[in-house]
PyMOL Python script that loads the backbone (N, CA, C, O; Angstrom):
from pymol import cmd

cmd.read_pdbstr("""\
ATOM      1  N   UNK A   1      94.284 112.075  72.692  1.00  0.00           N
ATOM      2  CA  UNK A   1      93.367 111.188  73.379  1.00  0.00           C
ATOM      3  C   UNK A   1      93.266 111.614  74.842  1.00  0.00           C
ATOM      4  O   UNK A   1      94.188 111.988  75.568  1.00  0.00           O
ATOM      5  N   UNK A   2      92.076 111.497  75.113  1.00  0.00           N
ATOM      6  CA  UNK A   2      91.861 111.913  76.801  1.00  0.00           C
ATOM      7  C   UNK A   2      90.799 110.900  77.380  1.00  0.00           C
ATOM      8  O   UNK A   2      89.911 110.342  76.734  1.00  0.00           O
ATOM      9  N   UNK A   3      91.058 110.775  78.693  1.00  0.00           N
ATOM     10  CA  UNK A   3      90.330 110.096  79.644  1.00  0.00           C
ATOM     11  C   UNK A   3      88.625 110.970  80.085  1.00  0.00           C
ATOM     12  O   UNK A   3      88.467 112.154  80.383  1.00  0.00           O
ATOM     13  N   UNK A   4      87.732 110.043  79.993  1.00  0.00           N
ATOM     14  CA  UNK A   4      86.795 110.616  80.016  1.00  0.00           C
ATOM     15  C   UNK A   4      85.710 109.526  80.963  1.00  0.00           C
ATOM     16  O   UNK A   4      85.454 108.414  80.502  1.00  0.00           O
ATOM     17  N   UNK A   5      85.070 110.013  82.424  1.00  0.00           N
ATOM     18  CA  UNK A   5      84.306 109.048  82.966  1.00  0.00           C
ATOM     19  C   UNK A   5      82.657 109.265  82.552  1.00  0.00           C
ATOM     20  O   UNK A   5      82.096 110.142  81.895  1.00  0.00           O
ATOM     21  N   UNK A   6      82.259 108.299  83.107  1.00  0.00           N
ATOM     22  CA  UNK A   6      80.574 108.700  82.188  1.00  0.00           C
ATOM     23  C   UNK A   6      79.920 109.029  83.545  1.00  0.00           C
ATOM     24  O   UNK A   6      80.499 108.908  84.625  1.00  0.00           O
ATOM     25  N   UNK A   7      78.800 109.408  83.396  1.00  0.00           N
ATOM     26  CA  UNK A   7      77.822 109.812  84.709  1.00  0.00           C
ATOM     27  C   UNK A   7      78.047 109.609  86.293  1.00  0.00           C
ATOM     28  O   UNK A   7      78.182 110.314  87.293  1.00  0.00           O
ATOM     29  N   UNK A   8      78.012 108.220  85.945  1.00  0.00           N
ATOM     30  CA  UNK A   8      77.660 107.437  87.388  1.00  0.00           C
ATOM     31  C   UNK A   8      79.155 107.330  87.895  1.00  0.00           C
ATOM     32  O   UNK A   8      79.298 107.474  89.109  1.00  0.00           O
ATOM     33  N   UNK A   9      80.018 107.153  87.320  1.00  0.00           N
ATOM     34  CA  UNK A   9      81.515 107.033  87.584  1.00  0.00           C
ATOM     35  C   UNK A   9      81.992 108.316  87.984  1.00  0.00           C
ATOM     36  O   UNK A   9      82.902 108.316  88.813  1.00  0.00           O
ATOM     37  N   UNK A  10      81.426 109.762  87.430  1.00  0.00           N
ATOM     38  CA  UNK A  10      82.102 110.898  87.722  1.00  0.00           C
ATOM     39  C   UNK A  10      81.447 111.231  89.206  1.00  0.00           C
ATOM     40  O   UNK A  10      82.107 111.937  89.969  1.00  0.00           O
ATOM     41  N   UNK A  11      80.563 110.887  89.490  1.00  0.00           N
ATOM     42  CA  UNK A  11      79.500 111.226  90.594  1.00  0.00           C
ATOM     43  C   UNK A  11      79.921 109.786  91.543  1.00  0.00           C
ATOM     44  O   UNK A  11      79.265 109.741  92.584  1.00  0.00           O
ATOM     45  N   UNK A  12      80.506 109.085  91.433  1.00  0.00           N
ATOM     46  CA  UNK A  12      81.274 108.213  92.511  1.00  0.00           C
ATOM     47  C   UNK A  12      82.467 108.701  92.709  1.00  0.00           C
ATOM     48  O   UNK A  12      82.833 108.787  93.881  1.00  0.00           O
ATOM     49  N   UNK A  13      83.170 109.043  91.885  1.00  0.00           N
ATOM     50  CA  UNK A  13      84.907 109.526  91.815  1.00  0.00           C
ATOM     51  C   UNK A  13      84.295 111.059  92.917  1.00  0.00           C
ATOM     52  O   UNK A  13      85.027 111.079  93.907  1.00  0.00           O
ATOM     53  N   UNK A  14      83.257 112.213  92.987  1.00  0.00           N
ATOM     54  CA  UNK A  14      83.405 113.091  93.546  1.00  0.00           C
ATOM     55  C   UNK A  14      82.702 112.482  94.840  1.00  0.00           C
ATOM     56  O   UNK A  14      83.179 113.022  95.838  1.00  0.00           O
ATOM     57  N   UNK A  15      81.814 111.619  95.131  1.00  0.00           N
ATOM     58  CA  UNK A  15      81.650 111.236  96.291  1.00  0.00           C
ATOM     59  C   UNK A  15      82.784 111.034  97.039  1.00  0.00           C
ATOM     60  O   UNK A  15      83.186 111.323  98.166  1.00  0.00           O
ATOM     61  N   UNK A  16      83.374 110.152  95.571  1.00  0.00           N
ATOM     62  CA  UNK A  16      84.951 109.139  97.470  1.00  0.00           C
ATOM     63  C   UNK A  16      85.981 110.502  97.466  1.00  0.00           C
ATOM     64  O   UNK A  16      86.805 110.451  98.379  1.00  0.00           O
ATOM     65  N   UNK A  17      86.097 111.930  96.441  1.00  0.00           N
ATOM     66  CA  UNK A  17      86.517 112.360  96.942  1.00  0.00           C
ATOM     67  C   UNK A  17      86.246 113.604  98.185  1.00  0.00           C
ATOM     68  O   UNK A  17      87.082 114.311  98.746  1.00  0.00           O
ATOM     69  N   UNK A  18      85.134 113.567  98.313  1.00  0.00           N
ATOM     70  CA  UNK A  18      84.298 114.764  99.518  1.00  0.00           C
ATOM     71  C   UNK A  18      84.541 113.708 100.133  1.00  0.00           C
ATOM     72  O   UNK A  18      85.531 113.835 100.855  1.00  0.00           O
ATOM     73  N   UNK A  19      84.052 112.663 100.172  1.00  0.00           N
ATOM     74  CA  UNK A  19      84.613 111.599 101.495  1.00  0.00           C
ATOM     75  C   UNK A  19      85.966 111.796 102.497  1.00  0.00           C
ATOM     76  O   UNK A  19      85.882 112.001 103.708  1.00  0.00           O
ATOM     77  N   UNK A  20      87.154 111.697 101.780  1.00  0.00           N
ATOM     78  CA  UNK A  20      88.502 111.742 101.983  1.00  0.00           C
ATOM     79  C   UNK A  20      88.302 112.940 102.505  1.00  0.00           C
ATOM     80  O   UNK A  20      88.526 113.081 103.707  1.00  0.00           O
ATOM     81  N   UNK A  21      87.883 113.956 101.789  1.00  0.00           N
ATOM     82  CA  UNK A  21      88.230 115.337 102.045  1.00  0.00           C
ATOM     83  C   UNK A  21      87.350 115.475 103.891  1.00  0.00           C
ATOM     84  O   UNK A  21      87.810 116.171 104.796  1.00  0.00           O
ATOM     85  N   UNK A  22      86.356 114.810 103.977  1.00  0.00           N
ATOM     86  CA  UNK A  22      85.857 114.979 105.422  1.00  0.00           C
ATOM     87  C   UNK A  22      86.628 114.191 106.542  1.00  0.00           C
ATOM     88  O   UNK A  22      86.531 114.275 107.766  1.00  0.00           O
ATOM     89  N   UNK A  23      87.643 113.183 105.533  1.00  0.00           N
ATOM     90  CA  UNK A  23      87.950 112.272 106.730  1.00  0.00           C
ATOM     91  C   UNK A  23      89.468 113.109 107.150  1.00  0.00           C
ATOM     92  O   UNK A  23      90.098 112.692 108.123  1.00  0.00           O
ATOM     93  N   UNK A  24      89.955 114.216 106.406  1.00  0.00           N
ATOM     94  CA  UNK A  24      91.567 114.890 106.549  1.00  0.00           C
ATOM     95  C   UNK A  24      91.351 115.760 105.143  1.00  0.00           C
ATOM     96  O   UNK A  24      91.389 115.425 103.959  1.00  0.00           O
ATOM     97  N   UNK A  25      91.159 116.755 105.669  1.00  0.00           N
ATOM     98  CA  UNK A  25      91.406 117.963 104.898  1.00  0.00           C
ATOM     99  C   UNK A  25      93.009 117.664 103.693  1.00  0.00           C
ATOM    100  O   UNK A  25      94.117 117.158 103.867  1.00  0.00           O
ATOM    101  N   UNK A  26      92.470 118.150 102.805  1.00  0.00           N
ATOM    102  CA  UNK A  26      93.422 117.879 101.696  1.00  0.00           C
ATOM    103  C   UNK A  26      93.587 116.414 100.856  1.00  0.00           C
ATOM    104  O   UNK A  26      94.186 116.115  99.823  1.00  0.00           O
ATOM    105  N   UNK A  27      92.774 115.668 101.797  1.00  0.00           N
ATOM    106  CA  UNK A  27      93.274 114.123 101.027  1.00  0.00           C
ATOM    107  C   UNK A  27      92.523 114.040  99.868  1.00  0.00           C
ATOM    108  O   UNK A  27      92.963 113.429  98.895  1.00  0.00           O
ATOM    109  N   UNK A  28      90.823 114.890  99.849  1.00  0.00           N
ATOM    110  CA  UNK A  28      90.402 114.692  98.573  1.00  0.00           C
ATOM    111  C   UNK A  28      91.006 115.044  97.230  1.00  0.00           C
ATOM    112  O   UNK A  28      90.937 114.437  96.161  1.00  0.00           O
ATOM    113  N   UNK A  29      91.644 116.226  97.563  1.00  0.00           N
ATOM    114  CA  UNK A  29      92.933 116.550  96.585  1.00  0.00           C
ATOM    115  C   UNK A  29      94.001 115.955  95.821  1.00  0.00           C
ATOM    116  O   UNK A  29      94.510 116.100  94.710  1.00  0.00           O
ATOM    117  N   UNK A  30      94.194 114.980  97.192  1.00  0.00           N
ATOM    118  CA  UNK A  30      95.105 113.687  96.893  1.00  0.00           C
ATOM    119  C   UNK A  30      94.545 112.734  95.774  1.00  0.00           C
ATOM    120  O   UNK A  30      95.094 112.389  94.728  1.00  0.00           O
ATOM    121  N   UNK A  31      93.040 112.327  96.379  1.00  0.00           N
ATOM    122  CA  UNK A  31      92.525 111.177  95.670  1.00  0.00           C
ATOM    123  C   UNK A  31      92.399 111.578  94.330  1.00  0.00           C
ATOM    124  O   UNK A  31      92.506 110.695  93.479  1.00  0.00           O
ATOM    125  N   UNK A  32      92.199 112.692  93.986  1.00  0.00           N
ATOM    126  CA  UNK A  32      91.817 113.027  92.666  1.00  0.00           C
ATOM    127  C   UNK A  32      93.172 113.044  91.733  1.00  0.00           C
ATOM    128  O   UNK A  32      93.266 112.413  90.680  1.00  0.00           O
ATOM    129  N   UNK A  33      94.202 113.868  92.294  1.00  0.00           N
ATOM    130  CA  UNK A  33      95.636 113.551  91.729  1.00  0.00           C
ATOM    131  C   UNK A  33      95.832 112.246  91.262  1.00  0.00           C
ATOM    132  O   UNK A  33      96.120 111.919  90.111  1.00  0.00           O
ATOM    133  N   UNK A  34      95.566 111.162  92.718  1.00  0.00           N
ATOM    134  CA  UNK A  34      96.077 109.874  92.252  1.00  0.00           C
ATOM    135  C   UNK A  34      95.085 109.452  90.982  1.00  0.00           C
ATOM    136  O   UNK A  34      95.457 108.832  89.985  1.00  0.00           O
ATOM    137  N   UNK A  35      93.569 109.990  91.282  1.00  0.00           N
ATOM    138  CA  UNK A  35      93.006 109.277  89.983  1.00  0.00           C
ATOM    139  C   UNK A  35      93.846 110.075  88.727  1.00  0.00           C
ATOM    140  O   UNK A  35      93.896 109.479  87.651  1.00  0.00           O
ATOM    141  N   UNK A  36      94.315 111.020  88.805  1.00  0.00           N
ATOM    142  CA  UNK A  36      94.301 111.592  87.310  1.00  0.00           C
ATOM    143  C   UNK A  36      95.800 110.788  87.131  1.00  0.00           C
ATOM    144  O   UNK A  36      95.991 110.153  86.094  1.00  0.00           O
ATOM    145  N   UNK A  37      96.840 110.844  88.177  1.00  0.00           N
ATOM    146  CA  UNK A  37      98.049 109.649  88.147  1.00  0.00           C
ATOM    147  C   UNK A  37      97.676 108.550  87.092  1.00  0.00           C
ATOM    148  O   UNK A  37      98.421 108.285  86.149  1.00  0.00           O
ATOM    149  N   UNK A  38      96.701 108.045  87.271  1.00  0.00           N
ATOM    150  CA  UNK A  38      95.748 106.567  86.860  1.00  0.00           C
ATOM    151  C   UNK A  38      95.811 106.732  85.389  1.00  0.00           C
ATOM    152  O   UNK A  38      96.499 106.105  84.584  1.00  0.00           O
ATOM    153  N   UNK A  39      94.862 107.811  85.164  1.00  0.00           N
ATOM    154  CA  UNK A  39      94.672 108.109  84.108  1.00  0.00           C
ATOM    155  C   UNK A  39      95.517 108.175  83.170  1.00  0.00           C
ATOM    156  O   UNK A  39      95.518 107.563  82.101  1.00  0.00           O
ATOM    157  N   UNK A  40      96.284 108.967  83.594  1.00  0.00           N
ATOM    158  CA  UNK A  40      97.873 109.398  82.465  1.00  0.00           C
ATOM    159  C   UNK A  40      98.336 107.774  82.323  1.00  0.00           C
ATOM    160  O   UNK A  40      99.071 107.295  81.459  1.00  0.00           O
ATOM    161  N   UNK A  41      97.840 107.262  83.157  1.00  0.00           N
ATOM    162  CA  UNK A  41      99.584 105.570  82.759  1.00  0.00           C
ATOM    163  C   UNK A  41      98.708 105.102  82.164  1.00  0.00           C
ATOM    164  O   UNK A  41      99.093 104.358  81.261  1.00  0.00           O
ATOM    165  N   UNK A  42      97.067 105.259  82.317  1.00  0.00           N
ATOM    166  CA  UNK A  42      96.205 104.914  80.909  1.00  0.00           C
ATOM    167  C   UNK A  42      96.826 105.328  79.738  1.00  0.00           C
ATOM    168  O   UNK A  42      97.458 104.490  79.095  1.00  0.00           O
ATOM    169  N   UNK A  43      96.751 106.542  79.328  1.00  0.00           N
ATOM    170  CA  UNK A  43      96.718 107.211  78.027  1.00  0.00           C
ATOM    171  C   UNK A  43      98.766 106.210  77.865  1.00  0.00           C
ATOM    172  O   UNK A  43      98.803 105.309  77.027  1.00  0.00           O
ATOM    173  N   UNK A  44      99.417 106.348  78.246  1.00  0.00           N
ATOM    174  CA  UNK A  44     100.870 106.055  78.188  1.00  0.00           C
ATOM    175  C   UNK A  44     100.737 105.305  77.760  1.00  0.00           C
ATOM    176  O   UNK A  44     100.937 105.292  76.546  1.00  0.00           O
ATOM    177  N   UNK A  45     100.118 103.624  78.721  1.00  0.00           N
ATOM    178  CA  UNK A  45      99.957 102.404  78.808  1.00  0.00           C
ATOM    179  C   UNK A  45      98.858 101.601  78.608  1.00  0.00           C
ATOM    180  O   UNK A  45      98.763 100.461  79.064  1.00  0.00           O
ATOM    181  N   UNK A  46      97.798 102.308  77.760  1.00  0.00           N
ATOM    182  CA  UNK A  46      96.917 101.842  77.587  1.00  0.00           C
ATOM    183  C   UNK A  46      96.378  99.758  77.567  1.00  0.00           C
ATOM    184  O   UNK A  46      95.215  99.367  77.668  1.00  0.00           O
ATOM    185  N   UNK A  47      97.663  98.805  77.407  1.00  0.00           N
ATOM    186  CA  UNK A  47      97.518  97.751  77.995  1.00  0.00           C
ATOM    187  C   UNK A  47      97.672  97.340  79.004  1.00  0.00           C
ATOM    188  O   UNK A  47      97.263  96.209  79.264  1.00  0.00           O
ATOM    189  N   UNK A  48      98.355  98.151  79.988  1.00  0.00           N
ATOM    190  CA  UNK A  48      99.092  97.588  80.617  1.00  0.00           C
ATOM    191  C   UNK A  48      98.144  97.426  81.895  1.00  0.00           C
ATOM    192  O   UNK A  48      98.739  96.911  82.842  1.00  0.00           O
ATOM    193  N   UNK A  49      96.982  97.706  82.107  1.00  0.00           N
ATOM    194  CA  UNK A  49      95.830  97.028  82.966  1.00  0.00           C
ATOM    195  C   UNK A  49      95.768  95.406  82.967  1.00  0.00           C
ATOM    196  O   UNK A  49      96.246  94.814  82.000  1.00  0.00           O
ATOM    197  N   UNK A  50      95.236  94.744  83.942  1.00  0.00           N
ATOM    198  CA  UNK A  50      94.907  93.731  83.935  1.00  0.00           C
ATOM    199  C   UNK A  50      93.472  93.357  83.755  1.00  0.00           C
ATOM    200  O   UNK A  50      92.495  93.875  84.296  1.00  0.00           O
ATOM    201  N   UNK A  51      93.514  92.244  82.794  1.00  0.00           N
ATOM    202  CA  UNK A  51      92.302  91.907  81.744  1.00  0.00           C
ATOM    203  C   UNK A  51      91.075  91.732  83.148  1.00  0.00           C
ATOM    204  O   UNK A  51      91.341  90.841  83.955  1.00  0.00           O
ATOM    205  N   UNK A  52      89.932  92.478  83.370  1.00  0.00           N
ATOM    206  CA  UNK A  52      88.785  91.777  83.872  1.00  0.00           C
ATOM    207  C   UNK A  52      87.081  90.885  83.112  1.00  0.00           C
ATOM    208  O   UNK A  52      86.045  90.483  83.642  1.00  0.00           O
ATOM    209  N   UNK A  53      87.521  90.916  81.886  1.00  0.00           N
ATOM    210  CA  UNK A  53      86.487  90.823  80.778  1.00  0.00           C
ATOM    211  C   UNK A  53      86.348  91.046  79.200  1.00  0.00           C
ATOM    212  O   UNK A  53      85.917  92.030  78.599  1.00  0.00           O
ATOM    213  N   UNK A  54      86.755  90.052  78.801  1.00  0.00           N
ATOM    214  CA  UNK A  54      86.895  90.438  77.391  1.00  0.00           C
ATOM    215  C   UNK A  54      88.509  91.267  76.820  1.00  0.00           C
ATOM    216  O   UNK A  54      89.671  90.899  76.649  1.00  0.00           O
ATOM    217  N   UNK A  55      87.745  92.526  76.681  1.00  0.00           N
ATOM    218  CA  UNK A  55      88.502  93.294  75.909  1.00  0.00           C
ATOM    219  C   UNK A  55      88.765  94.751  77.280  1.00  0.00           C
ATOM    220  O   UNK A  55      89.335  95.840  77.220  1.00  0.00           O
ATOM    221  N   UNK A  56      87.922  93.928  78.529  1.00  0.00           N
ATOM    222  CA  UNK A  56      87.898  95.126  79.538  1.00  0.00           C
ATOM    223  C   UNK A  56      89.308  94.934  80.379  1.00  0.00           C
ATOM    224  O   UNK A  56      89.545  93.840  80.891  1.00  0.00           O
ATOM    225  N   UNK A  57      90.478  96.323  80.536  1.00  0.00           N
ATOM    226  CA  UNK A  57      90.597  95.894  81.778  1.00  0.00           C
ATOM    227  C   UNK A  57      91.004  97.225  82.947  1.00  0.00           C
ATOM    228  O   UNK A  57      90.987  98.435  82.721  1.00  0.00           O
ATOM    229  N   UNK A  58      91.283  96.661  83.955  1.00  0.00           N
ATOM    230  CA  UNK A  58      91.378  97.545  84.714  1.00  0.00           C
ATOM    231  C   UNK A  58      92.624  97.811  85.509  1.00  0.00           C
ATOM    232  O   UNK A  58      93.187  96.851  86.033  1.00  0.00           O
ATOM    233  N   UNK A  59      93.161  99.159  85.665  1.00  0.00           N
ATOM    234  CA  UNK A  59      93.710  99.909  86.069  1.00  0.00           C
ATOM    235  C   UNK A  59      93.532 100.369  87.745  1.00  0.00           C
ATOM    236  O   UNK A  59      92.498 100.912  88.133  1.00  0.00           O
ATOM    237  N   UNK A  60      94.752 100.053  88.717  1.00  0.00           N
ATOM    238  CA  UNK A  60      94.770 100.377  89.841  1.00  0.00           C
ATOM    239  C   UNK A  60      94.806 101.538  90.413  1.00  0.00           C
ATOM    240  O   UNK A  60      95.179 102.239  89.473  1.00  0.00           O
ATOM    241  N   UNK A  61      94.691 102.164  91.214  1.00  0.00           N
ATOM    242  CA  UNK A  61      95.547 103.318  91.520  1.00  0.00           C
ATOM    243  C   UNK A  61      96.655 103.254  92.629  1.00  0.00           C
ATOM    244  O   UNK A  61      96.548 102.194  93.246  1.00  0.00           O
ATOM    245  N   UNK A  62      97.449 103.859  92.982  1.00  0.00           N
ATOM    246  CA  UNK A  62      98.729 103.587  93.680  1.00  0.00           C
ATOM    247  C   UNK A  62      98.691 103.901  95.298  1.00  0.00           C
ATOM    248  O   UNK A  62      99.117 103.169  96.191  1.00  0.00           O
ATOM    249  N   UNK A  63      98.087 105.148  95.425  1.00  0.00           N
ATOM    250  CA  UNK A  63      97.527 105.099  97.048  1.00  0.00           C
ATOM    251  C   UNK A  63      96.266 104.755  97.417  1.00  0.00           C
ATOM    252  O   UNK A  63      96.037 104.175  98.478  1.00  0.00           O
ATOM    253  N   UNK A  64      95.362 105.084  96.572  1.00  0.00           N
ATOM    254  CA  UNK A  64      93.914 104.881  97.134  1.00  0.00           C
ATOM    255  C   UNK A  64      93.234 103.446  96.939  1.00  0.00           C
ATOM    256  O   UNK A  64      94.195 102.841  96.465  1.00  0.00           O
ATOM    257  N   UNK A  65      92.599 102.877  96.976  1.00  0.00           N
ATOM    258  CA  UNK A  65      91.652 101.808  96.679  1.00  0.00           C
ATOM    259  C   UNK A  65      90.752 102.027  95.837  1.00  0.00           C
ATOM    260  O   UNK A  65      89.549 102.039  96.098  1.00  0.00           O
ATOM    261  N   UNK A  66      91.228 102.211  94.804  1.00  0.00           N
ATOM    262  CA  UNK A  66      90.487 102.554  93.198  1.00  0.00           C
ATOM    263  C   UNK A  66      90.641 102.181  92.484  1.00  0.00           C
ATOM    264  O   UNK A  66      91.659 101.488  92.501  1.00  0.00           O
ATOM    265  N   UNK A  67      89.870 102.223  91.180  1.00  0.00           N
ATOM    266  CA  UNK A  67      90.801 101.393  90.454  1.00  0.00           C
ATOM    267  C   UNK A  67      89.592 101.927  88.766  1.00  0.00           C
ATOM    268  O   UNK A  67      88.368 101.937  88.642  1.00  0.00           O
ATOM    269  N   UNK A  68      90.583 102.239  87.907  1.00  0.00           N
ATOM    270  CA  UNK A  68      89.561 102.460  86.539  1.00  0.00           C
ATOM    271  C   UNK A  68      89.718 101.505  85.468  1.00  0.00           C
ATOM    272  O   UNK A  68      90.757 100.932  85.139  1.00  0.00           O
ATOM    273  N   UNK A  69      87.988 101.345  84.706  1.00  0.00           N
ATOM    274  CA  UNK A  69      88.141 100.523  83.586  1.00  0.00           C
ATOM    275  C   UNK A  69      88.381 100.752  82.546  1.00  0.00           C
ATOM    276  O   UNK A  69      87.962 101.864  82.225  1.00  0.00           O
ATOM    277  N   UNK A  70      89.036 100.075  81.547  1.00  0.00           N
ATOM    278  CA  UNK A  70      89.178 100.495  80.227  1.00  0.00           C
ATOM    279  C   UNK A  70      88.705  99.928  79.549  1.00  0.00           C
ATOM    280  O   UNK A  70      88.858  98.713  79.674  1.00  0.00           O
ATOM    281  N   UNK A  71      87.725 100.498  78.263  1.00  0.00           N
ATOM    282  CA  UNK A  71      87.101  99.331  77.802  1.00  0.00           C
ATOM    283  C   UNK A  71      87.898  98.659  75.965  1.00  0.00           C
ATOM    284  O   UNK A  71      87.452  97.643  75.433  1.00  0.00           O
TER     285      UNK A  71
END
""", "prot")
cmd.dss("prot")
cmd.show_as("cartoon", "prot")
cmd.util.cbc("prot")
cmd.orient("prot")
């Protein structure tokens, strides 16, 4: 099983990370680590998000202000 974002989500995830990356060289690097961090405690922990809807929930990330859904 693998983590997979759809359009509009992959093209926000590379915005905030060229963002970072203009605000300190290397941090976009960071942000993307931490998202893929995210990801993996998905695939691990696949409940362990907190419910935002239904059957949706969502997943934090640990340094950045992010956060992914699961549906």
């Amino acid at each position: 099983m693998r983590v997979t974002f759809n359009e509009l989500a992959e093209r926000e995830l590379n915005d905030a990370a060229q963002y970072y990356e203009l605000e300190q060289p290397g941090l976009g690097g960071a942000f993307i680590t931490d998202v893929q961090k995210c990801a993996d405690a998905i695939l691990a922990y696949p409940l362990a998000g907190s419910i935002v809807r239904g059957s949706i929930r969502r997943r934090l990330c640990q340094r950045f202000p992010y956060g992914l859904l699961i549906p």
